[in-house]
N, C-alpha and C positions, 0 to 999 in steps of 0.2 A: 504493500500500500504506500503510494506516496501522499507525503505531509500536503503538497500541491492540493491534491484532490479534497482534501482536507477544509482546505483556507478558502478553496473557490465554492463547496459547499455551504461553507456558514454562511462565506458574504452572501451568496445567493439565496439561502434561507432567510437573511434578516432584510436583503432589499424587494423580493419577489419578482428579479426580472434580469435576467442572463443579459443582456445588454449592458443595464446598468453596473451588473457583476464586471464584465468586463472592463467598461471603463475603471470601476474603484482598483481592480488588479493588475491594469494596465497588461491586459493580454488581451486577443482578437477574443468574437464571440464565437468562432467555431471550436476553441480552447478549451470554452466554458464548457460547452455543451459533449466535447471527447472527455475533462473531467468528471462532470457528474456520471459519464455512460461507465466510465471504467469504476468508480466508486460503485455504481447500483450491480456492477457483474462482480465486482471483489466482496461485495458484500452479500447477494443473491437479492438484494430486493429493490423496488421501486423507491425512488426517494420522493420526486416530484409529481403532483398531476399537471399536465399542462394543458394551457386554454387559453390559444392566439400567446401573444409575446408575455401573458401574464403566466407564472408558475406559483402553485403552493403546495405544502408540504404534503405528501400523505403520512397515514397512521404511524406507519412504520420511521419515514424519514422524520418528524416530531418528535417519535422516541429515541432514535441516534444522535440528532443535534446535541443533547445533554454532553455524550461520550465522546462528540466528535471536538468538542469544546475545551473536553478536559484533555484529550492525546493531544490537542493542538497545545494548549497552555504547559505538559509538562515538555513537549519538543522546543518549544520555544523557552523556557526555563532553563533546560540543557544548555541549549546555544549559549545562550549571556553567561548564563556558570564558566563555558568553555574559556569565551571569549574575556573573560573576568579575568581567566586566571593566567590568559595567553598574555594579557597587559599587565600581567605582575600584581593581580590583585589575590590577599590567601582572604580576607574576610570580607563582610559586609554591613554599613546599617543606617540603617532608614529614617531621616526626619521628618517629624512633620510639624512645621513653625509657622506663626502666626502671623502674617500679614505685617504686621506692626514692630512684634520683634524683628521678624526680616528687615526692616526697613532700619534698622539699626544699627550696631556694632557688627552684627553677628558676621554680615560676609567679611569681615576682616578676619574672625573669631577661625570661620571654617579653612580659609586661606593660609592661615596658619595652622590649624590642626592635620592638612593634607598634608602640608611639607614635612612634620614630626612623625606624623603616620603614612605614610604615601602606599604600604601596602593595603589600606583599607578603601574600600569603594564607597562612597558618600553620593546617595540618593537623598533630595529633598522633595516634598510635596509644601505646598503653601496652602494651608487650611487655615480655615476661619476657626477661633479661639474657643467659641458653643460646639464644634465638629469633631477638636482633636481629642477628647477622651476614648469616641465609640471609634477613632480610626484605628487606637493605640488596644484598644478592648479588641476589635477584631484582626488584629494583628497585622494590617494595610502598610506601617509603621512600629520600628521598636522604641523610640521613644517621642514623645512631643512635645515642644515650648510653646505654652500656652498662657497668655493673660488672665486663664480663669483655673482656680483650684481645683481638684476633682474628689469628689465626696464620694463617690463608687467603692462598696467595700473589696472587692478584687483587684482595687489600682492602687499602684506607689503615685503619692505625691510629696514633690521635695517643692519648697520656696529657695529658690534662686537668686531672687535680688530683688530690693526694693527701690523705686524710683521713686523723687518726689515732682509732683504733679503742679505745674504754675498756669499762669495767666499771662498766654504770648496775645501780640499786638502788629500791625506790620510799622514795619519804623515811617514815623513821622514826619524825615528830611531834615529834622532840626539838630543841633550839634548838640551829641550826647554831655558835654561837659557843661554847656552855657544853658543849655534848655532844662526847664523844670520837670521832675520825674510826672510821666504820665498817672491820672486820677483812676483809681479802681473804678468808682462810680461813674465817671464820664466815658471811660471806655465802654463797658458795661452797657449802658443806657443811649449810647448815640450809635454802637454798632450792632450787628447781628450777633450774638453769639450760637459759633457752628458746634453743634452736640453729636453724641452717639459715635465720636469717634474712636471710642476705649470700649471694650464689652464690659468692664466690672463698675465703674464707679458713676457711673454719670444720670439715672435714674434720681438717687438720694441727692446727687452736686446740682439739678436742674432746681429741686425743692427747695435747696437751700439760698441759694440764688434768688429766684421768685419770690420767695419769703423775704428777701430783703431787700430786692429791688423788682418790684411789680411788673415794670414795662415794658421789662427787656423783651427782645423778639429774638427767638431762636429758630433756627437753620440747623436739621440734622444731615448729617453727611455721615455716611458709613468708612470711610479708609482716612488713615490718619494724612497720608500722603497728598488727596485730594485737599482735604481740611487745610495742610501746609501753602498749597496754591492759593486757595481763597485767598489767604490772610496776607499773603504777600501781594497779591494784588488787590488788596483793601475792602475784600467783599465782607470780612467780620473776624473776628477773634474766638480764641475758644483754651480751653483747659487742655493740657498737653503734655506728656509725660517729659524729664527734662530729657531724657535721652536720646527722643525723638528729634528733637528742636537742635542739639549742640549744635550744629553745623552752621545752620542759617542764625543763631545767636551770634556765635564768633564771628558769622561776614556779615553780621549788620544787618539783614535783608527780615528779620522779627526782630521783637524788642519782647522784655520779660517786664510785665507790670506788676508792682508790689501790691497782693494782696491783705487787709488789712482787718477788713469785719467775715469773711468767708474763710470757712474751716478745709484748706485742703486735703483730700485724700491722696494717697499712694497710688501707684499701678505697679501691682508685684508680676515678679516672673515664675512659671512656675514649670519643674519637670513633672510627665506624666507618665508612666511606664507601669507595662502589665507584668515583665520579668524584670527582676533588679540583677542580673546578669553583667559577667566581666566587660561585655562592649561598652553597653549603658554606664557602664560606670564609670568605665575609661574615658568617655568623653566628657561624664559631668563632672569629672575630676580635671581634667584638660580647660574645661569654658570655665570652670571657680574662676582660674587668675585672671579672669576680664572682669569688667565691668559692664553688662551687659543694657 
């Protein structure tokens, strides 16, 4: 049996039409049609009913797709092992970070852990922060940094680092030395302030806000990064972890406004892992000496 007959099976199960199989596989349509014929004679049975240029599954081809799924998934598994090890890789493992963390130290964090480790192969996924427990629970990923703790009694959770969370502005133009520090309240109340771009703290930080200044008008924005844009180009302000902001603090291009009657929270980091295994550990022993 070849793995070919294999791959142009599925696709043409999940699109319903050899033509269009052939364009995704980038081979003719007469291809298609020699591979499904040699699959339904290695296997003794009908896979397809067909009707004009439409195909659907019969009984039988319904019930193989399952297994035709998985031989496909462990052939191609082989390869990349093969190919892992042909490129000098003995191990492997899997992150999955949040959006936000990503956007921070970390690609420096990873670019230095490959040159210490360069025998390990380093897979990232970029999930949102509410997603990385069930990815790490179903093992998609062996561990995840995540902005939210995980209260799962099957999961390890470690706190990682604690950031403190300020009040950015886009700078004003006027010389930071001569010019009067910008007003909590005035910023506050003449600008937008952009929310929801933390998953843990900004529910409670909205009520406390409103509570003390009624009028304000809030703008949710889901990605910290987008949130960064606005404010640089003066569409509003917002609560921001400092780790986020260092960059555009030091070139000037935000300004950090002193908060004075508003209680800031934190935005912690957190690991989240279903095995507490030598990898996992190696690496959150390696990320400690940053500051993430």
């Amino acid at each position: 049996m070849e793995f070919q007959w294999l791959n142009t099976f599925i696709t043409a199960a999940d699109c319903g039409n050899f033509r269009r199989t052939a364009e995704l596989l980038y081979i003719s349509q007469p291809s298609v049609t020699v591979h499904i014929k040699q699959l339904e004679k290695e296997l003794g049975i009908l896979l397809f009913h067909r009707n004009g240029k439409k195909i659907k599954l019969t009984e039988e081809g319904k019930q193989y797709l399952g297994h035709a799924k998985r031989l496909l998934e462990v052939y191609q598994r082989g390869l990349e092992d093969i190919t892992s090890f042909s490129q000098g890789y003995t191990r492997k493992l899997s992150l999955g970070i949040s959006p936000l963390i990503a956007d921070t130290i970390l690609p420096y964090v990873l670019k230095s852990y490959t040159k210490q480790y360069p025998e390990v192969e380093i897979s990232v996924k970029i999930i949102e922060s509410v997603d990385i427990e069930q990815a790490v629970l179903n093992e998609e990923v062996d561990l995840g940094l995540s902005c939210l703790n995980s209260n799962h009694p099957t999961m390890i959770s470690e706190l990682l680092s604690k950031d403190r969370v300020i009040l950015v502005a886009p700078h004003d133009g006027r010389d930071s030395e001569s010019a009067p520090p910008l007003d909590e309240e005035e910023v506050l109340t003449t600008n937008y302030l952009i929310t929801h771009n933390h998953p843990s703290y900004w529910d409670l930080l909205c009520r406390m806000v409103k509570n003390k200044y009624p009028s304000v008008r809030m703008m949710k924005v889901s990605q910290v990064h987008i949130t960064k844009r606005f404010i640089v180009e003066g569409l509003g302000v917002s609560f921001l972890p400092t780790s986020t902001v260092r960059r555009e603090l030091l070139e000037g291009r935000l300004l950090e406004v002193d908060c004075h009657s508003i209680q800031l929270p934190e935005a912690n980091t957190y690991a989240i892992m279903k095995y507490d295994h030598s990898k996992q550990r190696e690496f959150l022993q390696f990320i400690s000496n940053y500051r993430l």
